[in-house]
DSSP file (Angstrom, degrees, kcal/mol; ACC not computed):
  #  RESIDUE AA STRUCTURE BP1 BP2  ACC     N-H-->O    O-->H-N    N-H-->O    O-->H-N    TCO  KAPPA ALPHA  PHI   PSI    X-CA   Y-CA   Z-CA
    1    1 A X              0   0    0      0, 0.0     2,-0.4     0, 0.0     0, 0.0   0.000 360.0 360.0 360.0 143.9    0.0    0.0    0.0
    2    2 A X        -     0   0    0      3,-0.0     2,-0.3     5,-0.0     3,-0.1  -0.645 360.0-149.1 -87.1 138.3    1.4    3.3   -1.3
    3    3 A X    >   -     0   0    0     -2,-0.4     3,-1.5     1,-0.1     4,-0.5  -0.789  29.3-108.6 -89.2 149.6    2.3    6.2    1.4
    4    4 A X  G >>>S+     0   0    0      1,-0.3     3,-2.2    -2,-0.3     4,-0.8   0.964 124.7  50.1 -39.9 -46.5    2.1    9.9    0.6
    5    5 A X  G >45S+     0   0    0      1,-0.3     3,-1.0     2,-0.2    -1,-0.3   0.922 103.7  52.9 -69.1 -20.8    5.5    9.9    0.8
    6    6 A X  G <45S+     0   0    0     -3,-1.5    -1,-0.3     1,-0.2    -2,-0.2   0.540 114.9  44.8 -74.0 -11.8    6.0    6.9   -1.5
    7    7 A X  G <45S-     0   0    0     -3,-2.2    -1,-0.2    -4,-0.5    -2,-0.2   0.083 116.3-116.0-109.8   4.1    3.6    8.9   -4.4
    8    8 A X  T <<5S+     0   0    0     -3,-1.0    -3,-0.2    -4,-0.8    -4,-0.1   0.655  83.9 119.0  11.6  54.3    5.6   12.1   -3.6
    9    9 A X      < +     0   0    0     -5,-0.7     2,-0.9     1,-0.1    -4,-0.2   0.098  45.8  86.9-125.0  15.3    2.5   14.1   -2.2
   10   10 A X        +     0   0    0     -6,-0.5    -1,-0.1    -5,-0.1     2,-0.1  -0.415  56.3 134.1-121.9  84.2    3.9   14.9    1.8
   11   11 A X  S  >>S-     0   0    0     -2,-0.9     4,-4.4    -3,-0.1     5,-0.6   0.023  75.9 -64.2 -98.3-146.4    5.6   18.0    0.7
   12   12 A X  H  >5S+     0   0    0      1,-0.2     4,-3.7     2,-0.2     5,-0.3   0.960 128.5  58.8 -75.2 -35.9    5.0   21.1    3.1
   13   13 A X  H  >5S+     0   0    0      1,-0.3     4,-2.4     2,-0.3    -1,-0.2   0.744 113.1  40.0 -76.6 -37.0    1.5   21.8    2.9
   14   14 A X  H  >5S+     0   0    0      2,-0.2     4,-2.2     3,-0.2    -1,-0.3   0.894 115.1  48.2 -92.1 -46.9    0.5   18.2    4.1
   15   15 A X  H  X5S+     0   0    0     -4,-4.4     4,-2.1     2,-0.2     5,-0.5   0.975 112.5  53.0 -70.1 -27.0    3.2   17.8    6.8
   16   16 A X  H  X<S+     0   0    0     -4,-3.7     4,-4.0    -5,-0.6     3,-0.4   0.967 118.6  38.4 -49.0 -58.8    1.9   21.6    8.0
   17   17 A X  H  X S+     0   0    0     -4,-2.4     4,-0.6    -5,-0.3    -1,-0.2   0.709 110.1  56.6 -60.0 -21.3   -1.5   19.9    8.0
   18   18 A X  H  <>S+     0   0    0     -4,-2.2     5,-2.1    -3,-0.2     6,-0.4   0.913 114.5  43.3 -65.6 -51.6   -0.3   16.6    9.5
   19   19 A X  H ><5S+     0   0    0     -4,-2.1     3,-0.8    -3,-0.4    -2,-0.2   0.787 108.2  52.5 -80.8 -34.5    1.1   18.7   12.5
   20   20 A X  H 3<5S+     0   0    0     -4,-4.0    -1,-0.3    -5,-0.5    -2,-0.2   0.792 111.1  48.7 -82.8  -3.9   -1.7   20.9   13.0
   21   21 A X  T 3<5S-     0   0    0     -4,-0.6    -2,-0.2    -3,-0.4    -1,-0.2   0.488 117.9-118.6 -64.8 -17.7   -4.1   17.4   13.1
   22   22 A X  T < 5S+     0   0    0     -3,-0.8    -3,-0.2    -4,-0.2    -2,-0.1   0.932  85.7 116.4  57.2  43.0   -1.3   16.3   15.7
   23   23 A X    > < +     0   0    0     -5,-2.1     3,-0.9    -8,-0.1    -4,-0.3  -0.003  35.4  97.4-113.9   7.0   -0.5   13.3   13.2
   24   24 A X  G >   +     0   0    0     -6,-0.4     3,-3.0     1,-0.2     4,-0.3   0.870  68.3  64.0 -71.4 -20.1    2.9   14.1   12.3
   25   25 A X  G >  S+     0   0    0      1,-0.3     3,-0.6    -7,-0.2    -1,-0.2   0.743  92.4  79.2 -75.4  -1.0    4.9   11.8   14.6
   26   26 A X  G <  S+     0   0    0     -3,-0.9     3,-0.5     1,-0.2    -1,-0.3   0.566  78.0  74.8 -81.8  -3.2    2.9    9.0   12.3
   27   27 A X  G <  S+     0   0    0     -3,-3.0    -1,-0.2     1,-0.2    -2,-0.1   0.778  91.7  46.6 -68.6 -19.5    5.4    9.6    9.6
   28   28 A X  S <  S+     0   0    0     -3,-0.6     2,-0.4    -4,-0.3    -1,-0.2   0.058  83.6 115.1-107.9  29.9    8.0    7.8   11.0
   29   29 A X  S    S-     0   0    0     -3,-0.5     2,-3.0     1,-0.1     3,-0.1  -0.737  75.6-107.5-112.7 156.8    6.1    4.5   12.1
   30   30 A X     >> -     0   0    0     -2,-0.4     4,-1.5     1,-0.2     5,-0.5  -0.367  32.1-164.0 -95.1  58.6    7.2    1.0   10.3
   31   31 A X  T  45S+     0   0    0     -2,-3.0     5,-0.3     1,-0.2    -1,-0.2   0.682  83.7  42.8  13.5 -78.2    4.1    0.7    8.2
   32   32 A X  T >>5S+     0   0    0      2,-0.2     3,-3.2     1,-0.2     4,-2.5   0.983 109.6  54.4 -56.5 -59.6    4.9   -3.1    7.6
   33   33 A X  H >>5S+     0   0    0      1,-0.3     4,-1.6     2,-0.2     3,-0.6   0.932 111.0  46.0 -49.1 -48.0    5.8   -3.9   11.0
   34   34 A X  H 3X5S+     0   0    0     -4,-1.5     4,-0.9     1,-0.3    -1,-0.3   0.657 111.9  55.6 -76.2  -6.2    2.4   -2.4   12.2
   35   35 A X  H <><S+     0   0    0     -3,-3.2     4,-1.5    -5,-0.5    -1,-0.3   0.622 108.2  46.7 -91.1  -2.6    0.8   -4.4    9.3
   36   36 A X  H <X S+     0   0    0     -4,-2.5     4,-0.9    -3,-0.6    -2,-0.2   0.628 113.8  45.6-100.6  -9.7    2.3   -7.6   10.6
   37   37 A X  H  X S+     0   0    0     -4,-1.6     4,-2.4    -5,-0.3     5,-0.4   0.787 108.7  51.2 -98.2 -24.0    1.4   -7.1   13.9
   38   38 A X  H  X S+     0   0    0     -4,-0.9     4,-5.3    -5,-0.3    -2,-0.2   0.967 114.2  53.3 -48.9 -49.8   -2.3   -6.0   13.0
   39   39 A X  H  X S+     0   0    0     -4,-1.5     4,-1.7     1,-0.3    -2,-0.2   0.920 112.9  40.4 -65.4 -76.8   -1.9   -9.6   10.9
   40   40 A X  H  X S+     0   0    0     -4,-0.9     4,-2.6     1,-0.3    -1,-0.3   0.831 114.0  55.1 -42.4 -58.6   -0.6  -11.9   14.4
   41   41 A X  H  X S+     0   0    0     -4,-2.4     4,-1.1     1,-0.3     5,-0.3   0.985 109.5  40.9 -71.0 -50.6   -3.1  -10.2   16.6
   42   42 A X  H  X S+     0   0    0     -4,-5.3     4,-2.7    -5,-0.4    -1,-0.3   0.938 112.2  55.0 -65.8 -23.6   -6.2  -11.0   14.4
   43   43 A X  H  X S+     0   0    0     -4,-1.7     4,-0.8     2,-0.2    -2,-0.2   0.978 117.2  41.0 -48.9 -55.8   -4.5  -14.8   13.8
   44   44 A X  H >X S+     0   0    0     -4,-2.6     3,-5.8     1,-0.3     4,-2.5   0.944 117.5  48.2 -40.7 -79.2   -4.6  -14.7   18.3
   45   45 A X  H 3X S+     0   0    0     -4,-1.1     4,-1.8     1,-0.4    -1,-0.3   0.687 116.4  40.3 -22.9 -60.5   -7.9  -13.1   17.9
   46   46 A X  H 3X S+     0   0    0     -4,-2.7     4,-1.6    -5,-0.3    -1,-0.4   0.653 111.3  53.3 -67.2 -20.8   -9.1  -16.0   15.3
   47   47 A X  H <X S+     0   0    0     -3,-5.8     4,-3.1    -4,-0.8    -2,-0.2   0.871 109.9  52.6-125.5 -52.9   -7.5  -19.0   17.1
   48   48 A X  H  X S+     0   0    0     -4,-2.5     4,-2.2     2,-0.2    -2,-0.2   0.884 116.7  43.2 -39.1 -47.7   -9.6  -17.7   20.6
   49   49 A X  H  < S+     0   0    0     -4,-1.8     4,-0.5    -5,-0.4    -2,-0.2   0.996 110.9  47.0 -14.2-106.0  -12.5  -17.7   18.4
   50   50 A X  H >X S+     0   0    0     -4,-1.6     4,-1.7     2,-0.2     3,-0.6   0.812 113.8  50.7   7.9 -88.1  -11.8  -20.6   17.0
   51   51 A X  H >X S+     0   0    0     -4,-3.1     4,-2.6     1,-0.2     3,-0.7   0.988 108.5  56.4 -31.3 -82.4  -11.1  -22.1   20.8
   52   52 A X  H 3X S+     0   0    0     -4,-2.2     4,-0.6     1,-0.3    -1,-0.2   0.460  97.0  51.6 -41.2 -22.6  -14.2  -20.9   21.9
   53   53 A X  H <> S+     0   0    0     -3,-0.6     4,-2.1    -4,-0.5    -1,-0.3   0.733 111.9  56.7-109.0 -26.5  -17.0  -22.4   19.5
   54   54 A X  H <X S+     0   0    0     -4,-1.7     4,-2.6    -3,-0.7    -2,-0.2   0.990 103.5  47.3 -71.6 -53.0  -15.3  -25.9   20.3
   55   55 A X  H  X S+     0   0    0     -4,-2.6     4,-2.0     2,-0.2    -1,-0.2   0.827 118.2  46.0 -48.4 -32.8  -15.7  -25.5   23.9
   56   56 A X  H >X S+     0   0    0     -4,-0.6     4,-2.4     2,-0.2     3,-0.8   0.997 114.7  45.8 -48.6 -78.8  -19.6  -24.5   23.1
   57   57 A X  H 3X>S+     0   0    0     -4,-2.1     4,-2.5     1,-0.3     5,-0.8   0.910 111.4  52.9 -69.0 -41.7  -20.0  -27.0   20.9
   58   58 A X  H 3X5S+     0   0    0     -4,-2.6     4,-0.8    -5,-0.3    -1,-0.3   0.911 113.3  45.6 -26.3 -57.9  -18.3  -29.6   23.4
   59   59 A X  H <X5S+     0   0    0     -4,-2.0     4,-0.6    -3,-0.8    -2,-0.2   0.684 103.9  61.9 -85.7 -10.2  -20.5  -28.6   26.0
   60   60 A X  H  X5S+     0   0    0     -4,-2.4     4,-3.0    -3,-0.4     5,-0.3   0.748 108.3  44.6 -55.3 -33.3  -23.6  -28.7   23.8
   61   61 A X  H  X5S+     0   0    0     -4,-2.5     4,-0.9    -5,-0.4     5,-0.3   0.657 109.4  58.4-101.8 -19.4  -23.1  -32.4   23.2
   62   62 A X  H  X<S+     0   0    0     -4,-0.8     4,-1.4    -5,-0.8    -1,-0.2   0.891 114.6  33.0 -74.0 -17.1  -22.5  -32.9   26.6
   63   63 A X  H  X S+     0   0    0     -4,-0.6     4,-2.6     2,-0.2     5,-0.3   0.901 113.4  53.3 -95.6 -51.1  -25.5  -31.6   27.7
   64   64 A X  H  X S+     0   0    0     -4,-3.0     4,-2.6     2,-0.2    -3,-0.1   0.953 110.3  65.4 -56.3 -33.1  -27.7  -32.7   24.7
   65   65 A X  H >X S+     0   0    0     -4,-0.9     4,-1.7    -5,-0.3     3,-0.6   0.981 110.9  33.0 -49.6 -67.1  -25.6  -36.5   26.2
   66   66 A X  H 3X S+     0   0    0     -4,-1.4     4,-2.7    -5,-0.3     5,-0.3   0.774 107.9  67.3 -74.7 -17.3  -27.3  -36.4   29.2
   67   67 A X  H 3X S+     0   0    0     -4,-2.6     4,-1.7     1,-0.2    -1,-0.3   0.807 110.3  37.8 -21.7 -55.3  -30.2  -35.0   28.0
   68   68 A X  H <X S+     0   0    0     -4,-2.6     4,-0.9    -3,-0.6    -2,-0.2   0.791 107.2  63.1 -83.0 -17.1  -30.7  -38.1   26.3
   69   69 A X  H >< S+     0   0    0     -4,-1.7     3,-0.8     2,-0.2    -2,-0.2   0.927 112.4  41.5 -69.4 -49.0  -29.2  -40.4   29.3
   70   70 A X  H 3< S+     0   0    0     -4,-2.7    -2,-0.2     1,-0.2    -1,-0.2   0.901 113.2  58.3 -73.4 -30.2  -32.4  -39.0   31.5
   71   71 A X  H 3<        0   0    0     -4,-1.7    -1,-0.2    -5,-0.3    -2,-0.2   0.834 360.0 360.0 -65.8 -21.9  -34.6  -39.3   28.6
   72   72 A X    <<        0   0    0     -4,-0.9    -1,-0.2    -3,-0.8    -2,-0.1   0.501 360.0 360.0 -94.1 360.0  -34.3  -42.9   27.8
């Protein structure tokens, strides 16, 4: 994904306007790295998920199990 500065468009006019938003100190942050951690945290995020509808569904059939134990 392209950055201003990679298209040549964060000349003065944009950092003036970057700094009066109080975004400038966001030029100097490691793009990639913050897309690779965004990446790992939603994998965590997915694998908790993930985690979670098996413990559900575990305890669904444990309950529909005895359900059926009292029924019969």
């Amino acid at each position: 994904m392209p950055t201003l500065k990679d298209i040549g468009l964060f000349g003065p006019k944009v950092r003036q306007a970057f700094t009066e938003m109080g975004v400038i100190g966001f030029e100097s942050v490691d793009l990639d790295g913050v897309m690779a951690e965004d990446e790992r945290t939603a994998e965590e995020i997915d694998a908790a998920r993930r985690a979670a509808a098996a413990r559900l569904a575990a305890r669904q059939a444990d309950v529909a199990a005895t359900i059926a134990t009292g029924a019969s």
